[in-house]
C-alpha positions as CSV (number, residue, x, y, z in Angstrom):
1,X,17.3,23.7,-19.5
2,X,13.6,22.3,-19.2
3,X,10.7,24.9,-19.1
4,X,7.1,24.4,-19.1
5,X,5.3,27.2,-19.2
6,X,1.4,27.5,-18.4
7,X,-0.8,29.4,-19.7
8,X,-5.0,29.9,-20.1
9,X,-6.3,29.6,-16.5
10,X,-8.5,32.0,-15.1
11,X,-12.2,32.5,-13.3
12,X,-15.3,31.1,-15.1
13,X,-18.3,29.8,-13.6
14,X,-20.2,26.6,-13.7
15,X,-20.5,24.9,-17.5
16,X,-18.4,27.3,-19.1
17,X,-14.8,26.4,-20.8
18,X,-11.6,27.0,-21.1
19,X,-8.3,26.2,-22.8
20,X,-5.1,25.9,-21.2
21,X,-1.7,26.1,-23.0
22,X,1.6,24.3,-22.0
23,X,4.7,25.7,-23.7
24,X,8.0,23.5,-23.6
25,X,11.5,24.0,-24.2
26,X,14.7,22.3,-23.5
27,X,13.9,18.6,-24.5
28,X,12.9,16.8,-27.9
29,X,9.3,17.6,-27.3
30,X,8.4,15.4,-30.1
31,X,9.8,12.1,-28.6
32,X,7.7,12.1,-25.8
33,X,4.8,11.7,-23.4
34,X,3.0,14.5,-22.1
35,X,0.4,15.1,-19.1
36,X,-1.8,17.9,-16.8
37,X,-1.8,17.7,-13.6
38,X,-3.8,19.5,-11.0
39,X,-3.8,20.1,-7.5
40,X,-6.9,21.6,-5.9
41,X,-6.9,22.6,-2.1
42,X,-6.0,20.7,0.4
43,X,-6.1,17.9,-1.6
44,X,-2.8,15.7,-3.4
45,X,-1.6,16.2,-6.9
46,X,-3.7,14.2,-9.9
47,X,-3.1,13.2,-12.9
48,X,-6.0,14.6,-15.3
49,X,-4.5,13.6,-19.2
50,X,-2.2,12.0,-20.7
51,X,-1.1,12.2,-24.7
52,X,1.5,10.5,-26.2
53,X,3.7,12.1,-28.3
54,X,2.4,11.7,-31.4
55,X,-0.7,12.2,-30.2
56,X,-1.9,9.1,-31.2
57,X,-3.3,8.0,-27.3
58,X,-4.6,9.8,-25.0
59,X,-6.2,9.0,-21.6
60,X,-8.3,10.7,-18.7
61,X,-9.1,11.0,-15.3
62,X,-12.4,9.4,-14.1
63,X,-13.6,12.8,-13.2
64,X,-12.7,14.8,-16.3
65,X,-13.6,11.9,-19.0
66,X,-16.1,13.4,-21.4
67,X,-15.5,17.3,-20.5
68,X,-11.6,17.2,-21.4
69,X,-9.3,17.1,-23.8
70,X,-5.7,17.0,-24.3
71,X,-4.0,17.6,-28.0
72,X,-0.4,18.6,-28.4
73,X,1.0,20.7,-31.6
74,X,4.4,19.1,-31.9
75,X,5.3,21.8,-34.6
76,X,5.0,24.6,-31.6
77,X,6.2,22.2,-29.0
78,X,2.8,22.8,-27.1
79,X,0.3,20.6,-25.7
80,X,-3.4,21.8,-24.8
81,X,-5.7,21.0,-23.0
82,X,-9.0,21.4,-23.6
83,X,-12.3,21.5,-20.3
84,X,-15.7,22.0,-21.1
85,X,-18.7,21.5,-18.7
86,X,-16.8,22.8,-15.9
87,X,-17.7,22.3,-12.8
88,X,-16.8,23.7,-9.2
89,X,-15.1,20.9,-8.6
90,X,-12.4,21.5,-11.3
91,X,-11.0,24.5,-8.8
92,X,-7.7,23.4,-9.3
93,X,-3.7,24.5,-10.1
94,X,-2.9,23.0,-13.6
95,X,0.8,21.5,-13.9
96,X,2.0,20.4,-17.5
97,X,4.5,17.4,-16.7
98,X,7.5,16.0,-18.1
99,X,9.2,13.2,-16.2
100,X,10.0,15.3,-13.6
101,X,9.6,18.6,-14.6
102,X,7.3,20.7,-13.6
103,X,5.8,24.4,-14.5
104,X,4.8,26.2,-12.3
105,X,0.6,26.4,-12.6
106,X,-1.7,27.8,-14.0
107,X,-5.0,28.5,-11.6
108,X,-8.7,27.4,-12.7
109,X,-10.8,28.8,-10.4
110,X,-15.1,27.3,-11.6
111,X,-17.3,29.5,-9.8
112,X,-20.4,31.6,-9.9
């Protein structure tokens, strides 16, 4: 059975940071790809970053390149990511992905 579980979200205002934590289960983490998602109101789902499953690739959003940063920790089947500089904008859910499986969010909420 496939879990991702999210962790890390929270309130914090404009230019601060925060780390958010995907744990997975139930697949050979290792062997493959990993991304965040988010979904902020009223608005559809985006991709925000991308890491292969070494961790040797990684790729970004437009709107997060810079201020983000995904890693994984294949040893604790757990990939990170990383947001700095954040802005209002960044009000989102967080999804970690896996083909098709989903967790079920963690909220980032950039205010003052």
């Amino acid at each position: 059975q496939v879990r991702l579980v999210e962790s890390g979200g929270g309130l914090v205002q404009p230019g601060g940071s925060l780390r958010l934590s995907c744990a997975a289960s139930g697949f050979i983490f290792t062997d493959n790809r990993m991304n965040w998602y988010r979904q902020a109101p009223g608005k559809e789902r985006e991709l925000v970053a991308t890491i292969t499953n070494t961790g040797g690739s990684t790729d970004y959003a437009d709107s997060v390149k810079g201020r983000f940063s995904i890693s994984r920790d294949n040893a604790k089947n757990t990939v990170y990511l990383q947001m700095n500089t954040l802005k209002p904008t960044d009000t989102a859910v967080y999804y970690c992905n896996w083909y098709t499986y989903w967790g079920n969010g963690t909220l980032v909420t950039v205010s003052s």
